[in-house]
MMTF fields as JSON, N, C-alpha, C and O atoms, coordinates in Angstrom:
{
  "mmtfVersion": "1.0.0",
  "mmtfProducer": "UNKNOWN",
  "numBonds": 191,
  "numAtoms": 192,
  "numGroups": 48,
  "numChains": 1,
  "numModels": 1,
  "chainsPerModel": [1],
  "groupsPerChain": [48],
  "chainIdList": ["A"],
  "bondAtomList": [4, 2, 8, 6, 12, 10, 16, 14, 20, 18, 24, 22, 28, 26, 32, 30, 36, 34, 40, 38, 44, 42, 48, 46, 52, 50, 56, 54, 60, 58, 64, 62, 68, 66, 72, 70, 76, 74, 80, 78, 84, 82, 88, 86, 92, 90, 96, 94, 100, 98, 104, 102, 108, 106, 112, 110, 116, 114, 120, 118, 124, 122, 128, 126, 132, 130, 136, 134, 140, 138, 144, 142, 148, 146, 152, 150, 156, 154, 160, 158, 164, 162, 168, 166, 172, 170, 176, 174, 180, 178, 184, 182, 188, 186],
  "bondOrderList": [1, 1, 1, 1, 1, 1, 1, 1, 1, 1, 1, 1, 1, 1, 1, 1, 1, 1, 1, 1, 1, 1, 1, 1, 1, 1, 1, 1, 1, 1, 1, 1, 1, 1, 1, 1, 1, 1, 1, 1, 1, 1, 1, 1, 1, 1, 1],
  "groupList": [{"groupName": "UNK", "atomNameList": ["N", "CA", "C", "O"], "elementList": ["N", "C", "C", "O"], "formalChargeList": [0, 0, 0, 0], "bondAtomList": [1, 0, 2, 1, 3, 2], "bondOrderList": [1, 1, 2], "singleLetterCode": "X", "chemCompType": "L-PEPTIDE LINKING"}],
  "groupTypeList": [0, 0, 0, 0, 0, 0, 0, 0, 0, 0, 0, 0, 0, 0, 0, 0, 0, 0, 0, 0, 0, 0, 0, 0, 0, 0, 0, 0, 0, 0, 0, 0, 0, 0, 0, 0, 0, 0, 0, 0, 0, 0, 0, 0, 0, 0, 0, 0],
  "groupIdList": [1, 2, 3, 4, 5, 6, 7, 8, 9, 10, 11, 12, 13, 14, 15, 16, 17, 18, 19, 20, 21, 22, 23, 24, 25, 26, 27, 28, 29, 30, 31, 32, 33, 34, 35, 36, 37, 38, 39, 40, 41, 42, 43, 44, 45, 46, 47, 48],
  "secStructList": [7, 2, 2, 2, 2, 2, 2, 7, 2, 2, 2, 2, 2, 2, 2, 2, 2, 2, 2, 2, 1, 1, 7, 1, 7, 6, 2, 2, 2, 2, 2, 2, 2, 2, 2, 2, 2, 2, 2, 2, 2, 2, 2, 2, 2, 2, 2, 7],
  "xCoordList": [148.128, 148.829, 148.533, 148.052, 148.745, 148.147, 146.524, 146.184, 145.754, 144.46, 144.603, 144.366, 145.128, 145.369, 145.859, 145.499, 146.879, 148.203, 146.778, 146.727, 145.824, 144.906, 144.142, 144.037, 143.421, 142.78, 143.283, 142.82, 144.425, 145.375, 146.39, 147.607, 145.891, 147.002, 147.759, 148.977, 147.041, 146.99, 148.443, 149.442, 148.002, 148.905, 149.744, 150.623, 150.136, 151.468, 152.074, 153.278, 151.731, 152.418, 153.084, 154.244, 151.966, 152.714, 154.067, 155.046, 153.902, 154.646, 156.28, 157.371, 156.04, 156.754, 157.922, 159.105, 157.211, 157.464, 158.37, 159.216, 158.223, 158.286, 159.565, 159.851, 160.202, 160.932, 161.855, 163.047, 161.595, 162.703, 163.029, 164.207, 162.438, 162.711, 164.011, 165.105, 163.717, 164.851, 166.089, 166.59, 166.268, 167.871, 167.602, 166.695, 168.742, 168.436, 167.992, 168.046, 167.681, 166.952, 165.612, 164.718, 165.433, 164.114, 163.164, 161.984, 163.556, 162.71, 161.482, 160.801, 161.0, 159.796, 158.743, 157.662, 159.511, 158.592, 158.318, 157.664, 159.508, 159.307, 157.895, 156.791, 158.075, 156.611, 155.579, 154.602, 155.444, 154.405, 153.967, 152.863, 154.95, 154.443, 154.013, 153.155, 154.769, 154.641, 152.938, 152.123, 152.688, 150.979, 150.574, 150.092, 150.459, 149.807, 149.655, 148.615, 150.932, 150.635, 150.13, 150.372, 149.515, 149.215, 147.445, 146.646, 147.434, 145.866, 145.417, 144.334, 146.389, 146.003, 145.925, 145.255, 146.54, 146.448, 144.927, 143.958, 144.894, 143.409, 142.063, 141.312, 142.152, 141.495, 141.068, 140.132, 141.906, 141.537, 141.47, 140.937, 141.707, 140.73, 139.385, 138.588, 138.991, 137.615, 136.944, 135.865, 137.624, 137.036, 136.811, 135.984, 137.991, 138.086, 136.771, 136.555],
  "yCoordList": [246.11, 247.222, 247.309, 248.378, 246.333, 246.322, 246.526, 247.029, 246.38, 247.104, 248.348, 248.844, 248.91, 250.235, 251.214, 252.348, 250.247, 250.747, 251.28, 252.282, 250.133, 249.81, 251.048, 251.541, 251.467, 252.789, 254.088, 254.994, 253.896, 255.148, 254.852, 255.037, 254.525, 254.23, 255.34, 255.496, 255.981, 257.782, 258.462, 258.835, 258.416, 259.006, 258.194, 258.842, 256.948, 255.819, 256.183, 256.412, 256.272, 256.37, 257.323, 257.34, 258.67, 260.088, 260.265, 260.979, 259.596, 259.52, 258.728, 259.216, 257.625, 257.148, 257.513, 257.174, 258.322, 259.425, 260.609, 260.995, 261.269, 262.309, 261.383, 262.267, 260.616, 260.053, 259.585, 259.841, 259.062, 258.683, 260.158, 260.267, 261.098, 262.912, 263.109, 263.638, 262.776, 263.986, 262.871, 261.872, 263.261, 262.761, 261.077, 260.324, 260.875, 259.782, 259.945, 258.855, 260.694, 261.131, 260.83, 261.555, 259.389, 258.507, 259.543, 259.21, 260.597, 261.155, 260.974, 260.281, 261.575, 261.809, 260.776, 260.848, 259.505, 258.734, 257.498, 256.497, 258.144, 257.154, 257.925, 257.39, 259.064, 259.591, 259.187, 259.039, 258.908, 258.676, 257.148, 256.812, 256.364, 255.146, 254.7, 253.831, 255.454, 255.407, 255.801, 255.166, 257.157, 257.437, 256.297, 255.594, 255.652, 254.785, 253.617, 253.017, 253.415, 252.247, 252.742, 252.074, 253.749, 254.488, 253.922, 253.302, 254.618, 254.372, 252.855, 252.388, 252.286, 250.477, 249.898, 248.873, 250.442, 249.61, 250.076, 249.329, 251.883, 252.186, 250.783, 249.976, 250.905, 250.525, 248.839, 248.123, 248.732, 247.169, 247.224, 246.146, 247.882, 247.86, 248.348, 247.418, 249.07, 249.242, 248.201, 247.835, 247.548, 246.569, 245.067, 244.166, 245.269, 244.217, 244.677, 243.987],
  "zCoordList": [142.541, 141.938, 140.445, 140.068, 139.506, 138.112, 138.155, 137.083, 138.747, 138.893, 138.452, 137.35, 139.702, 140.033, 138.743, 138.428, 138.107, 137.195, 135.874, 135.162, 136.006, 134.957, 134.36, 133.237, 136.223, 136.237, 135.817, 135.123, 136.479, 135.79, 134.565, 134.591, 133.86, 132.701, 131.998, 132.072, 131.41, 131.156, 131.571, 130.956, 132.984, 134.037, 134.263, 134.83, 134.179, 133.921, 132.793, 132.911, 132.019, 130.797, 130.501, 130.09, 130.812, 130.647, 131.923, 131.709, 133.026, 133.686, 133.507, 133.803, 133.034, 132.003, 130.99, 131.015, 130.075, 129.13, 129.53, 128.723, 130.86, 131.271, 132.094, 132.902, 132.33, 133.32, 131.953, 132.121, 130.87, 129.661, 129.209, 128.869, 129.133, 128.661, 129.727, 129.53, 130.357, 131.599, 132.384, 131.869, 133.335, 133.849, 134.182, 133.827, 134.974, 135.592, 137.089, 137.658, 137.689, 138.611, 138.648, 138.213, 139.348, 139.412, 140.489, 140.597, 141.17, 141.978, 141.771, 142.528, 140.703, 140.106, 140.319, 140.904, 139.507, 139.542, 140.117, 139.824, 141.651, 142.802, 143.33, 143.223, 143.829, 144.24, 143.678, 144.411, 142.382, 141.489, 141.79, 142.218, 141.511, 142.088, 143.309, 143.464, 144.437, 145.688, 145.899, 146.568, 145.035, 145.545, 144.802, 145.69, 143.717, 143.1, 144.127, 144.401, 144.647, 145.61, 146.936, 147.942, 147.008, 148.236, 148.034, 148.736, 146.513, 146.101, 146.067, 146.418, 145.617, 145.264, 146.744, 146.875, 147.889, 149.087, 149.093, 148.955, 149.337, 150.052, 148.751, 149.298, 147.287, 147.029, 147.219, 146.862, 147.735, 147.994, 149.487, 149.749, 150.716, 151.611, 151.12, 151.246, 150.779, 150.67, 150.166, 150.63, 149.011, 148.708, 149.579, 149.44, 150.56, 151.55, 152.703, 153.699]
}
């Protein structure tokens, strides 16, 4: 997952940012992590 977090840092951060701006309504950036860990599984099968 910190691989992953690595590649997209950009998009962690602004995500981040955009989640301390607004409510406490983690919605956002459960989805966000959720695809991240969507991407970090696929990328380490491939690599497997």
């Amino acid at each position: 997952m910190s691989a992953q977090i690595k590649v997209e840092r950009t998009a962690y951060y602004a995500q981040l940012e955009r989640q301390q701006r607004n409510s406490t309504d983690i919605t956002g950036w459960l989805d966000w992590f959720l695809d991240c860990l969507g991407r970090a599984i696929g990328a380490a099968e491939a690599l497997l």
